[in-house]
C-alpha positions as semicolon CSV with decimal commas, in nm:
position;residue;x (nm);y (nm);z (nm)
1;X;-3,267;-1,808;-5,732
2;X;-3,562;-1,641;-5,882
3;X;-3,891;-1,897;-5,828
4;X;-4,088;-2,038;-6,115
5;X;-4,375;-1,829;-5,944
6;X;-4,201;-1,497;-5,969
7;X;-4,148;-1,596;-6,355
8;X;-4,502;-1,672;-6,430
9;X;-4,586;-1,314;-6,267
10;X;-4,318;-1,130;-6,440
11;X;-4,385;-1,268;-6,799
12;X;-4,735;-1,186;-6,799
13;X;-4,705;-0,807;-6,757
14;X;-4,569;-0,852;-7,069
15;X;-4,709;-1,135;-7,258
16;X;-5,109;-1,255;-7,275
17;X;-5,007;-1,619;-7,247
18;X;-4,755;-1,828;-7,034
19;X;-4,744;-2,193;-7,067
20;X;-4,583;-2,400;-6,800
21;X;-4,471;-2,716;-6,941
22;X;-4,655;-3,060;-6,868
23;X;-4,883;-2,869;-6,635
24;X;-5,111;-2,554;-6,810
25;X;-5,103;-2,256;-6,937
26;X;-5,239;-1,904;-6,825
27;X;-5,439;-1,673;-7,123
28;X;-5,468;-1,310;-7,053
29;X;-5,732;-1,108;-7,198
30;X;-5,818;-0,708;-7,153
31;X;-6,073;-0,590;-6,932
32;X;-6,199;-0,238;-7,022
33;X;-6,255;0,019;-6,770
34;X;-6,588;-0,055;-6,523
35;X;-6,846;0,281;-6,434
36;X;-7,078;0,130;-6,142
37;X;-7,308;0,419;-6,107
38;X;-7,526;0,259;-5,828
39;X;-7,179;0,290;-5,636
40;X;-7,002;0,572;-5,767
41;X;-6,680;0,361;-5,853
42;X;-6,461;0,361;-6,129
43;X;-6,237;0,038;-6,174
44;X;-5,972;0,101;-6,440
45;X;-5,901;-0,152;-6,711
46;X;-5,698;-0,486;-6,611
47;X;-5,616;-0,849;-6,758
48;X;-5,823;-1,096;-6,675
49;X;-5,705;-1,445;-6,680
50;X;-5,756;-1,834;-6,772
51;X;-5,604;-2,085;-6,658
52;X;-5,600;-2,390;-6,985
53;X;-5,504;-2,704;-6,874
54;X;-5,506;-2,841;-7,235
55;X;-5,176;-2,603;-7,307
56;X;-4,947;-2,851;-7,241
57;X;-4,664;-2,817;-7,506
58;X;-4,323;-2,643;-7,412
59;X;-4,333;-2,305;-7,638
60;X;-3,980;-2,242;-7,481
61;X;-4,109;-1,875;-7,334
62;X;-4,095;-2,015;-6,966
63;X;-3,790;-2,170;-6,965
64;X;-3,574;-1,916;-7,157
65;X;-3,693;-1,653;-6,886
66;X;-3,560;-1,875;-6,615
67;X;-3,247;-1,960;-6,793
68;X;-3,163;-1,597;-6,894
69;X;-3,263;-1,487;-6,525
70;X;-3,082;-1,756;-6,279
71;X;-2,818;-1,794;-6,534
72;X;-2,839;-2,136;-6,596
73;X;-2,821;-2,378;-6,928
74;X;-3,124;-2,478;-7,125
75;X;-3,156;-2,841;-6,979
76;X;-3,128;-2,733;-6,617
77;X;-3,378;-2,466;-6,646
78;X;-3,612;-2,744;-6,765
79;X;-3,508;-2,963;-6,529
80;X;-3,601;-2,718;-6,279
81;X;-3,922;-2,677;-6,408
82;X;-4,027;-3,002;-6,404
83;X;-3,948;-3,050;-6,035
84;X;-4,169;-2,732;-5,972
85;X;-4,434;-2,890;-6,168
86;X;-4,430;-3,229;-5,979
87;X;-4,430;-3,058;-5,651
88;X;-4,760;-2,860;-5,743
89;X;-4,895;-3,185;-5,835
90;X;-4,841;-3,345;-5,538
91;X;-4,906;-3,027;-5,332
92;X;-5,298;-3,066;-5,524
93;X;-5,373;-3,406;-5,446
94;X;-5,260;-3,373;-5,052
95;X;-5,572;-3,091;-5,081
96;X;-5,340;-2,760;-5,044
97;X;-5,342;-2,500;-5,266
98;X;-5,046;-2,351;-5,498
99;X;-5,011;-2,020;-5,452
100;X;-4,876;-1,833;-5,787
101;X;-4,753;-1,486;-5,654
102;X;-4,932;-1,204;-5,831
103;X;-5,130;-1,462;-6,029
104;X;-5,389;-1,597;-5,820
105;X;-5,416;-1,996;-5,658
106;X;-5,470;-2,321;-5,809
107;X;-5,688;-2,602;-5,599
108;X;-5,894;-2,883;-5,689
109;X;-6,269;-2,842;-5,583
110;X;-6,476;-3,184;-5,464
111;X;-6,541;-3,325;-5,791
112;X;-6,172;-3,300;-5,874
113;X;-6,121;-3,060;-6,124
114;X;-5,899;-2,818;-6,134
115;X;-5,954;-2,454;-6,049
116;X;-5,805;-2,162;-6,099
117;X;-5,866;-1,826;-5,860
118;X;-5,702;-1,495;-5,984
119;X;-5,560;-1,216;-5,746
120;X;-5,781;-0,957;-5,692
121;X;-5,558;-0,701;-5,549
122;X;-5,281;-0,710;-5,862
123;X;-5,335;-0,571;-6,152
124;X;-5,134;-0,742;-6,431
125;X;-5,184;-0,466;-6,745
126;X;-4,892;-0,243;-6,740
127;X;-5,158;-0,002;-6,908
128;X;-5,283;0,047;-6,620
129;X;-5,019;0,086;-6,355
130;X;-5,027;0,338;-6,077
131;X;-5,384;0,346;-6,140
132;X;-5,638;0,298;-5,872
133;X;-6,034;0,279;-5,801
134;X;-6,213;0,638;-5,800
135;X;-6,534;0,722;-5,642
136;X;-6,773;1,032;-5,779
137;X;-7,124;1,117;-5,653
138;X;-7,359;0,891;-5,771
139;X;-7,747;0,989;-5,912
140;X;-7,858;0,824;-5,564
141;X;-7,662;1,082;-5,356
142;X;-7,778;1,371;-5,568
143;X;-8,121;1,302;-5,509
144;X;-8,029;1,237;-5,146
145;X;-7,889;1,631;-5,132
146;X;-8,234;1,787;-5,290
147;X;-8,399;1,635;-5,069
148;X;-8,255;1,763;-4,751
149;X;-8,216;2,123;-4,876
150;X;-8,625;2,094;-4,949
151;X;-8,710;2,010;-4,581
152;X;-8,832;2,298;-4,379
153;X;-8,676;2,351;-4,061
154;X;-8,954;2,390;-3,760
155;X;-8,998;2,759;-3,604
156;X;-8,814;2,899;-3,361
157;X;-9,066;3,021;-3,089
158;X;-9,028;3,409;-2,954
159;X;-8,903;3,417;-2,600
160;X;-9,057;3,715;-2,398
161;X;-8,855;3,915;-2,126
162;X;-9,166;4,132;-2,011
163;X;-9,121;3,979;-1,678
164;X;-8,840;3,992;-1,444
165;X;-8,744;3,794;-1,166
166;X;-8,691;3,930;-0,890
167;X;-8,424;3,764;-0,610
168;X;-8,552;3,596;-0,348
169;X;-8,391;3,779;-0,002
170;X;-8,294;3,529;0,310
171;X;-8,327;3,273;0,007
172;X;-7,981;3,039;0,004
173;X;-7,905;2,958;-0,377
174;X;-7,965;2,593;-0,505
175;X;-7,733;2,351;-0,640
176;X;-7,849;2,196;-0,967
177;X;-7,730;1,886;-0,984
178;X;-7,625;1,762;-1,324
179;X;-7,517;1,382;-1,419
180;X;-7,182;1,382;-1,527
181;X;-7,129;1,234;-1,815
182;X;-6,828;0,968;-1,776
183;X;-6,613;0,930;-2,039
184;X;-6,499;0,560;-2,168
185;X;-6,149;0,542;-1,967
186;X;-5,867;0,365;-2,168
187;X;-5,763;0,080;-1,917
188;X;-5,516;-0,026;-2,139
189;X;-5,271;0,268;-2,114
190;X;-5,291;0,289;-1,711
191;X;-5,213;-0,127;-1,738
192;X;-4,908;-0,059;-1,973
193;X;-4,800;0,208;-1,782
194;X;-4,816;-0,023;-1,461
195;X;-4,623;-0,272;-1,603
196;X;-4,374;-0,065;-1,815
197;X;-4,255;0,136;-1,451
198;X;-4,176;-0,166;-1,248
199;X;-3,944;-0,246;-1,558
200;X;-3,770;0,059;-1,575
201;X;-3,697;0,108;-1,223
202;X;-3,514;-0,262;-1,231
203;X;-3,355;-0,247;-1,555
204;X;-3,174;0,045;-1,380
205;X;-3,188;-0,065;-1,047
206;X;-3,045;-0,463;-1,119
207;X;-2,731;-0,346;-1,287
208;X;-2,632;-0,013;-1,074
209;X;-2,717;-0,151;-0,679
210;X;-2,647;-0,521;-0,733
211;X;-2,332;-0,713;-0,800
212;X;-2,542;-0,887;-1,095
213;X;-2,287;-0,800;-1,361
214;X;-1,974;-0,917;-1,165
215;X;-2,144;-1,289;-0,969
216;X;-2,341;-1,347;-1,249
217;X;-2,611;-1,472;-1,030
218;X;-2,925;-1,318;-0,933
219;X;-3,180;-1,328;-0,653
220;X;-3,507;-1,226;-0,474
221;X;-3,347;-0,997;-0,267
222;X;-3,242;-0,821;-0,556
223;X;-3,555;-0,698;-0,616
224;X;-3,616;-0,524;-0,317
225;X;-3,502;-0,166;-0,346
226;X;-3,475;-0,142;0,063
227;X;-3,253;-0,424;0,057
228;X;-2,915;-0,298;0,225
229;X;-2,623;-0,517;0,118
230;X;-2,305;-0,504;0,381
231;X;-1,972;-0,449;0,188
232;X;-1,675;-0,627;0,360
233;X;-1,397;-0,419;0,457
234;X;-1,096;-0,558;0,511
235;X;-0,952;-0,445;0,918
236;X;-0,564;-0,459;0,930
237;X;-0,526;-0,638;1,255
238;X;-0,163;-0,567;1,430
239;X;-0,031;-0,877;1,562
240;X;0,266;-0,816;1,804
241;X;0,528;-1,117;1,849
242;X;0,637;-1,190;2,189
243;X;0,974;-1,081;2,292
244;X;1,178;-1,348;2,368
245;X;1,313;-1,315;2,699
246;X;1,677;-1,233;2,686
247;X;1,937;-1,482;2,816
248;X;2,101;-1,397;3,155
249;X;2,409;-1,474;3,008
250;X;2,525;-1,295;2,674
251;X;2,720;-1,559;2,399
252;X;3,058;-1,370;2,451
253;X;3,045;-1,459;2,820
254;X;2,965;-1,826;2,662
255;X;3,215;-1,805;2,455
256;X;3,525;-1,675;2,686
257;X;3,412;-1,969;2,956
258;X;3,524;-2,233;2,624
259;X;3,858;-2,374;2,606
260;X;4,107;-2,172;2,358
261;X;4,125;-2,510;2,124
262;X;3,730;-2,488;2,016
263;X;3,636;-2,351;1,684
264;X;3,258;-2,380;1,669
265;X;3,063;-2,347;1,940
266;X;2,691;-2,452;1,932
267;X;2,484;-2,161;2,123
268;X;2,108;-2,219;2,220
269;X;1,894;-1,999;2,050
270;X;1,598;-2,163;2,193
271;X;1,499;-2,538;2,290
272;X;1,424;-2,621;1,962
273;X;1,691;-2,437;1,747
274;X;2,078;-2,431;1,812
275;X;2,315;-2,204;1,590
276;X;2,659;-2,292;1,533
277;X;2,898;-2,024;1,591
278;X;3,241;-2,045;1,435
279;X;3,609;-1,923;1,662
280;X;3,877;-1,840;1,546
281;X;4,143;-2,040;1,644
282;X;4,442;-1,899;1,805
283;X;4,680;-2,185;1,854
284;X;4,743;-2,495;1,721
285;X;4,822;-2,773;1,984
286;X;5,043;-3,073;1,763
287;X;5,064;-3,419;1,869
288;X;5,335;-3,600;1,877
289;X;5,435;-3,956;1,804
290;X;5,422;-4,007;2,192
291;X;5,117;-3,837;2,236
292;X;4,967;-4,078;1,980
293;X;5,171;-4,382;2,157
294;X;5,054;-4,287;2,467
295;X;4,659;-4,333;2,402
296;X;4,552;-4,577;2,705
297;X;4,542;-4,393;3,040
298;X;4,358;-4,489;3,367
299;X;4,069;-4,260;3,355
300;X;4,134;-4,014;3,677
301;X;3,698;-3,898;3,643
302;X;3,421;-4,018;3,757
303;X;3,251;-3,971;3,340
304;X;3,387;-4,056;3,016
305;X;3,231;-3,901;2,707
306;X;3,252;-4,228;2,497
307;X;3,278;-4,103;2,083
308;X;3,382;-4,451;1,951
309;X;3,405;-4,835;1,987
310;X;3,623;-5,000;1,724
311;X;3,726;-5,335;1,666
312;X;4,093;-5,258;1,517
313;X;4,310;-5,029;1,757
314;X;4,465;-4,819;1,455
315;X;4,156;-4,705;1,367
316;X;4,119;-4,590;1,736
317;X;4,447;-4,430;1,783
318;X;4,379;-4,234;1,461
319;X;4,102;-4,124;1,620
320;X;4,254;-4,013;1,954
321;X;4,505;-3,834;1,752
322;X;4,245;-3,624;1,520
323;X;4,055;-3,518;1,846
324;X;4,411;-3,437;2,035
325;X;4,462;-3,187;1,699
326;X;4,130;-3,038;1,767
327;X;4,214;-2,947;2,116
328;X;4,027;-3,247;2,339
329;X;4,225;-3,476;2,650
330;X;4,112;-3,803;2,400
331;X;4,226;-4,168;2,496
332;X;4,176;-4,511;2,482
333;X;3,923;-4,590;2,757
334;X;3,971;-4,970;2,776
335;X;3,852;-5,259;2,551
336;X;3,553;-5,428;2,621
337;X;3,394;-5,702;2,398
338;X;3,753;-5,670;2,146
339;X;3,632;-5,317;2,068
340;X;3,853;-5,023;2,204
341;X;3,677;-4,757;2,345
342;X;3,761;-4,392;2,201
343;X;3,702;-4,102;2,512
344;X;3,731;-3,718;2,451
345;X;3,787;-3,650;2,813
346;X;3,660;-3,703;3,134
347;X;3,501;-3,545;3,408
348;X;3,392;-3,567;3,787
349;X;3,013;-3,411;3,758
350;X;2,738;-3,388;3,537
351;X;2,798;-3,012;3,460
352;X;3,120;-3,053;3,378
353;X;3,063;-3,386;3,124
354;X;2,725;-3,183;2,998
355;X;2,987;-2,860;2,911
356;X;3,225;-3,126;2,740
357;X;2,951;-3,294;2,523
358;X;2,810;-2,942;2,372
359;X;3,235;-2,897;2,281
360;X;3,225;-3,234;2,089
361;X;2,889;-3,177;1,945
362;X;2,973;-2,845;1,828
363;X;3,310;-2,999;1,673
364;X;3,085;-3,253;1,429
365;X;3,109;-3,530;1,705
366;X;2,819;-3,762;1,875
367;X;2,901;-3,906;2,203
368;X;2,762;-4,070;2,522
369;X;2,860;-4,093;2,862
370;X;3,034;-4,379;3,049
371;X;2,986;-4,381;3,449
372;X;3,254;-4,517;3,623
């Protein structure tokens, strides 16, 4: 939005009077041209203006201009205005001055009357635009010029070269010493240039040697150029596994020293870790209603690998009979405490039982060992 200020300026190059509602108006008058010949200027014609604080009626000029020029209606234009006008008020009684671009200032002086300063440096007559002050040679420099060319210049005395000088033999030549003359040395260009280097070196330096750009974070050592920073490279470091020591005895000799009835066989891979290996089975042993009749036998070892206690002697027979089909001498142990113990064979030493629990283990079964 163009300013009240920039109105009052514009409207008088063109008009000799501008009123500003509720507040004053300025009167322009022409100047003529101004021949100081004491100075040898020439000041070309200009309006010269009044400020009337009496001009207080609205002659419409001022507001039309900012209506037609911010594009807005009548009554906001005024309205406009008039807050402009109570700001310069208040603006003059806190002391400050208003400032009227190209116009001059407005202040109030100690009595408290209102004073208007124009702008010396604008000229407001369109008359006389592009026009500027111009010098010529005053009567005071004229006379200043006769009188130097009426001076007489002293004479120039003769210089004889009658006599000659003759060189002094065995004579060493002087040295004349002269003062030298110092010159005024501009400090100021050998300070910029100290600080202007120091720059340049670490604008380039910073970015190019450091790791600025890619941490983010920057420190002292940073700044020193001598500064070696180690780069980490990564060593591939061969790690060899230790062999593990083969077994003195391969799984298929394992596996031929098994019964023909097993079908998976557990083999130790290590103490930890025992993989089940599957056999095919190559005959089929069937019980019989006798076999399964026949379950309670005087056990003829000095072990029993025990693989169930049970209360109700079907359920224990049944058992016998599934672990007859799988290929193991089961029975009925005895009966201790109304339970009937299950066994899937017997044996007369501890290698023997050991051999027949890794069978039963390996054939989904958990057992323990009875001592006769």
């Amino acid at each position: 939005m163009i300013t009240v200020e920039q109105l009052i300026g514009d409207l008088l190059l063109k008009h000799n009077c501008v009123i500003v509602p509720s507040f004053g108006g300025f009167v322009a008058s022409r100047k003529p041209a101004v021949i100081d010949h004491a100075t040898g200027m020439i000041t070309p014609p200009k309006k010269k203006l009044l400020f009337n604080r009496q001009l207080l009626n609205n002659d419409g000029l001022l507001i039309s201009e900012c209506s037609v020029r911010n594009t807005l209606s009548y009554e906001r234009s005024e309205s406009y205005i008039s807050d402009t006008v109570t700001f310069w008020n208040e603006s003059l009684k806190r002391g400050e001055r208003v400032e009227i671009e190209r116009v001059g200032h407005l202040y109030f002086d100690q009595e408290k009357n209102l004073c208007f300063e124009q702008d010396r440096f604008f000229n407001l007559l369109l008359e006389s635009y592009g026009l500027g002050s111009v010098r010529f040679v005053s009567e005071a420099d004229v006379k200043a010029n006769e009188s130097l060319t009426e001076e007489k210049l002293a004479p120039i005395k003769e210089i004889s070269f009658d006599k000659v000088v003759q060189p002094v033999e065995n004579e060493k030549p002087g040295i004349i010493e002269h003062p030298a003359i110092k010159e005024s040395r501009k400090v100021w260009k050998y300070v910029a240039a100290a600080c202007l280097l120091p720059i340049a070196f670490y604008s380039f330096w910073i970015p190019m040697k450091t790791d600025v750009l890619e941490s983010g974070m920057i420190s002292v050592r940073d700044f020193n150029p001598f500064n070696t920073v180690v780069t980490s490279v990564y060593q591939k470091k061969e790690q060899t596994l230790e062999s593990i020591p083969a077994d003195p005895e391969t799984l298929e000799e394992k596996i031929q020293k098994l019964d023909k009835d097993v079908e998976v066989f557990s083999y130790e891979f290590d103490d930890d870790l025992y993989i089940p290996v599957r056999i095919p089975k190559t005959n089929t042993h069937e019980v019989t209603h006798t076999e399964v009749e026949n379950t309670t036998v005087s056990s003829q070892g000095n072990f029993d690998l025990i693989v169930g206690c049970f209360g109700d002697e079907n359920n224990a027979k049944n058992l016998v009979a599934k672990l007859k089909s799988e290929g193991f001498e089961a029975y009925i142990v005895d009966v201790s405490n109304n339970l009937s113990r299950v066994s899937a064979g017997n044996a007369n030493d501890q290698n023997a039982i050991s051999q027949l629990n890794l069978k039963v283990s390996a054939a989904g079964y958990t057992g323990w060992v009875l001592k006769h």
